[in-house]
N, C-alpha and C positions, 0 to 999 in steps of 0.2 A: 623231798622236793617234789611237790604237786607242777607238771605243766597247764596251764588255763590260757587262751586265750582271750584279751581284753581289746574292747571294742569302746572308747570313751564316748561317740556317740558326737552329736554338736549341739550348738546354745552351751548350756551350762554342762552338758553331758563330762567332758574331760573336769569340769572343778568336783562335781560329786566323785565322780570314778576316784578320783585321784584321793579322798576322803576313805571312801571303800576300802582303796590298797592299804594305805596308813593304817587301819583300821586293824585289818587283817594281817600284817605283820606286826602290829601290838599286840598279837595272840601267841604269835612264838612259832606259826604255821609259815612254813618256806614255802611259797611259790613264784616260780620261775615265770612272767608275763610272758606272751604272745602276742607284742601289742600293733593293733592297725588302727591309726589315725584317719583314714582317710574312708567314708562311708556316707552316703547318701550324697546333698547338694557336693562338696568337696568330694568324694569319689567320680560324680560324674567327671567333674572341671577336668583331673587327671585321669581317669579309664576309661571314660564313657558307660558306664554305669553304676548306681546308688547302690551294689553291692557285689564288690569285686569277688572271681571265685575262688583268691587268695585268702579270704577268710572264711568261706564255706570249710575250705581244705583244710586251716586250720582247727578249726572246729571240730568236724570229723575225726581227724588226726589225736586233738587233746582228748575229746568226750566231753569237755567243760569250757564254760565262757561263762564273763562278769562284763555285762554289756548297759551302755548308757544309753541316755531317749535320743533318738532322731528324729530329725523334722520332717514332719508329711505334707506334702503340697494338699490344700485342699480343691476337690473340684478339677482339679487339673495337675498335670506332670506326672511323674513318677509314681509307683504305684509303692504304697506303705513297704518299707524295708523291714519291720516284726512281722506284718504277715507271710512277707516274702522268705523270710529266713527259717518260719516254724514249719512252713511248706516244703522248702526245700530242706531241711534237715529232720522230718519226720517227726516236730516235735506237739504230739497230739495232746496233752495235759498242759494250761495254763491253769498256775497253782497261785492267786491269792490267800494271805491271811490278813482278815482284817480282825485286829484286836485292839481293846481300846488298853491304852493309856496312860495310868494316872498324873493328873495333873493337866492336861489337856480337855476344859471345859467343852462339853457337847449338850441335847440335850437328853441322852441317854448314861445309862451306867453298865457295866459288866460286861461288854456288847465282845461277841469272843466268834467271830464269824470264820470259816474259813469256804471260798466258791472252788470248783472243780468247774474249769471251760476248755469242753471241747474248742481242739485250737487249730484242724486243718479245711472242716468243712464248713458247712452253711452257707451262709450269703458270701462269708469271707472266701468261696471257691475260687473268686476272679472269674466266674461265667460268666459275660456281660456282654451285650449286643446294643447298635443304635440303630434303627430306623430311621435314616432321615429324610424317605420319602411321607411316612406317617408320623416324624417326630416321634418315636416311642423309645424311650430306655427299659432297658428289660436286664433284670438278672437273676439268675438264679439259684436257689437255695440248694445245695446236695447234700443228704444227708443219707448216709450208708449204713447197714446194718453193720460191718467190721468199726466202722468211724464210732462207730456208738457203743460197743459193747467195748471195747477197749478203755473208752476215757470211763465209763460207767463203772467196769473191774475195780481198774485204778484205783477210784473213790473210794469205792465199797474196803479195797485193800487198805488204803487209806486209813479209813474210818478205825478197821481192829489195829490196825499196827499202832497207833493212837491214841486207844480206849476214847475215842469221841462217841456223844451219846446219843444222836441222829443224821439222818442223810434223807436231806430233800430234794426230791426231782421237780424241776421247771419245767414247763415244756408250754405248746397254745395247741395241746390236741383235738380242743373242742375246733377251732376253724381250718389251720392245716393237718388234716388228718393224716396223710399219708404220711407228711416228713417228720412232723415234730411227733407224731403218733407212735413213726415207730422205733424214735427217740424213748418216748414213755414203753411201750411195751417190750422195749430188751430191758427198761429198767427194772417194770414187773419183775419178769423172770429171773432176772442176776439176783433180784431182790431176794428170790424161793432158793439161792443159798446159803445166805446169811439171814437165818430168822434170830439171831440173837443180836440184831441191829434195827432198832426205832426206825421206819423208813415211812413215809406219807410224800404225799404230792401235790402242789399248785399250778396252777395257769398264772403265764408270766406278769399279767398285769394286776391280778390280786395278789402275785407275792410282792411287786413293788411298794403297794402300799403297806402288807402287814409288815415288811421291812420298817418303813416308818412310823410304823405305831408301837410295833413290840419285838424288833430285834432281839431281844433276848430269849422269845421262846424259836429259835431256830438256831441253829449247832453248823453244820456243812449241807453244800449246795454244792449240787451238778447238774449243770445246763447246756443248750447247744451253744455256737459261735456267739453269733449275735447277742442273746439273751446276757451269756453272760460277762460280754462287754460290758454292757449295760450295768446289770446291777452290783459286778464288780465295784464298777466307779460309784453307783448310789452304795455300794456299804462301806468303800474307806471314808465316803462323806459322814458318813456315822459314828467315824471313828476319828475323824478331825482331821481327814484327807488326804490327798494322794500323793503329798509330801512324807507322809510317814507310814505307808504300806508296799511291804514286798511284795515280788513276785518271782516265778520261776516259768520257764517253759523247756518238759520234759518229754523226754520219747524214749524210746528203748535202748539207743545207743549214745543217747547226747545229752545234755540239759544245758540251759543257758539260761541263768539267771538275772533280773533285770529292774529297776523300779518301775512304778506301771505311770508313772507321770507322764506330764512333755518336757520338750525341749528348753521349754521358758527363754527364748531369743531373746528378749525384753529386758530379763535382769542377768542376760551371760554375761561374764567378767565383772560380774559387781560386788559379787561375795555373800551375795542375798540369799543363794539355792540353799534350801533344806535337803541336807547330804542320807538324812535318817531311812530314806526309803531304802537307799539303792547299799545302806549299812547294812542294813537289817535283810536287803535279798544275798549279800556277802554270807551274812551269817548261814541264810540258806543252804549256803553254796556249801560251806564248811560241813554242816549238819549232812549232806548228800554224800560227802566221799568219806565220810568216818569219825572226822574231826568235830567230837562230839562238844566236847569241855571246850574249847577253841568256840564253837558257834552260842556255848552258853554264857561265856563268859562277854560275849558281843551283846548277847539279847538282854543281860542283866544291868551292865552298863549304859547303856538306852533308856531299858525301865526306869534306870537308878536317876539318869539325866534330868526325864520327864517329872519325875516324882519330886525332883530339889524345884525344877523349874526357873532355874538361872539364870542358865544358859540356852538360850531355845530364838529357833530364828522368827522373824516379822511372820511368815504367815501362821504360827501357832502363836504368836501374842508376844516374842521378845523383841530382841534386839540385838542379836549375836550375830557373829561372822557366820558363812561356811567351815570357816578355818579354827575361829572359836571353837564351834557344837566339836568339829574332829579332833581337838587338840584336849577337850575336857572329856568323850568320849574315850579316848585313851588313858588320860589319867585313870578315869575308874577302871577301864579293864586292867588296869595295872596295881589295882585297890581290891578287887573282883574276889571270894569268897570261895570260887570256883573252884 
């Protein structure tokens, strides 16, 4: 019996979560929730703040969490409750994989990406000041030599533990030299201990495009904060979006897993959310504390889903429930070969 804490998140957050859990007790895996409903707009209403420190504690306490999207004010309010939660629980590695597919029309094939983001510094520090005798908004970017050489390891560790066949550094060290520079040059160096890993390098805005013209000659990416917000999101677009790609956000003592979507307020309670991402960061979750056969038996079922193409929700082109895609995803793991 695994403890985890679960954080269902709002909008559609608690219909997917609640898909997730299904999911993962159709594996045979016991785990005991730790569940807190109340987080962000509703955390405020009752504690006066968008994330109580009853679920820090918990977290800490378990090591593990299966967490839904919450809603960010934009512009104004409350300050992002993901960035707030990876900061305070030290958790420096945001681990997408974006893999296509099959049966999900794009106009790519094979596309098997996975990003390494740094996840506590950059612009996302919360440095920020206003001026508002000169009107000036000013924020700024930190990036440290420990911040960097840690998620850079990670990757590199990553990459052998994996037999993956490259690892591409981002950075824009041609115009911020100093921060994103010395982003690139711990990666040099980390590089000079694995030479039996394909390593090269781009400047962020040339690798946005070759992302869209030939994702397939690029394998793993690790980038700063920002950067790899960014092209996180342009490469589950590649892979038929951010309905159907995990994520995970990792630190040395903690990991909290999570789909990288939103909230989608617009179709909560309608049965429309695509549950596939935040399945497939489940499986993650399973793959992390040992439960190996359990998380493959998730990622096959999915495969198997995508490939009949049946069942599959409105924004991949069907017309299934929420509750449909979790109720046929469990058949096959219950069909599963595994």
């Amino acid at each position: 019996m695994y403890e985890v804490t679960l954080v269902p998140g709002d909008g559609i957050g608690p219909e997917v979560t609640d898909s997730a859990c299904k999911v993962i007790a159709a594996t045979g895996v016991k785990i005991q929730w730790d569940r807190f409903d109340f987080v962000g707009y509703s955390a405020i209403e009752k504690f006066g703040h968008p994330l109580p420190d009853e679920i820090l504690d918990s977290i800490r306490s378990n090591r593990l969490s299966l967490k839904g999207p919450v809603t960010t004010p934009v512009a104004e309010g409350f300050r992002s409750v993901n960035v707030t939660l990876r900061q305070k629980l030290d958790l420096y590695v945001n681990l997408r994989i974006c893999k296509q597919l099959q049966g999900i029309r794009t106009p790519f094939s094979d596309v098997d990406l996975v990003i390494f983001r740094e996840n506590t510094e950059g612009l996302y520090s919360g440095i920020e000041s206003y001026d508002e005798r000169l009107e000036i908004a000013e924020s700024i970017a930190r990036i440290s030599r420990k911040g960097s050489q840690r998620v850079l390891r990670y990757a590199f560790e990553w990459v052998v533990a994996n037999q993956r066949r490259l690892l591409t550094v981002v950075h824009k060290a041609n115009v911020l030299k100093l921060s994103t520079g010395l982003f690139l040059r711990e990666a040099l160096s980390i590089a000079d201990e694995f030479p039996n890993i394909m390593f090269n390098q781009f400047i962020v805005d040339n690798m946005a495009m070759q992302l869209v013209l030939r994702p397939q000659a690029f394998d793993c990416i690790v980038t700063t904060n920002l950067f790899g917000d960014i092209l996180s999101d342009l490469c589950a677009g590649l892979v038929g979006g951010l309905g159907i790609v995990p994520g995970a956000n990792i630190g040395d003592e903690v990991a909290v897993f999570e789909a990288v979507h939103g909230s989608a307020p617009d179709i909560a309670g309608s049965g429309k959310a695509n549950p596939t991402a935040l399945i497939r960061s489940a499986s993650l979750l399973l793959h992390h504390i040992g439960e190996i056969k359990a998380a493959q038996k998730i990622e096959w079922a999915v495969c198997r889903l995508y490939e009949e193409g049946q069942c599959l929700t409105a924004d991949v082109g069907g017309t299934a429930s929420t509750d449909g895609v979790t109720n046929e995803i469990i058949q096959l793991i219950h069909q599963s070969p595994i």
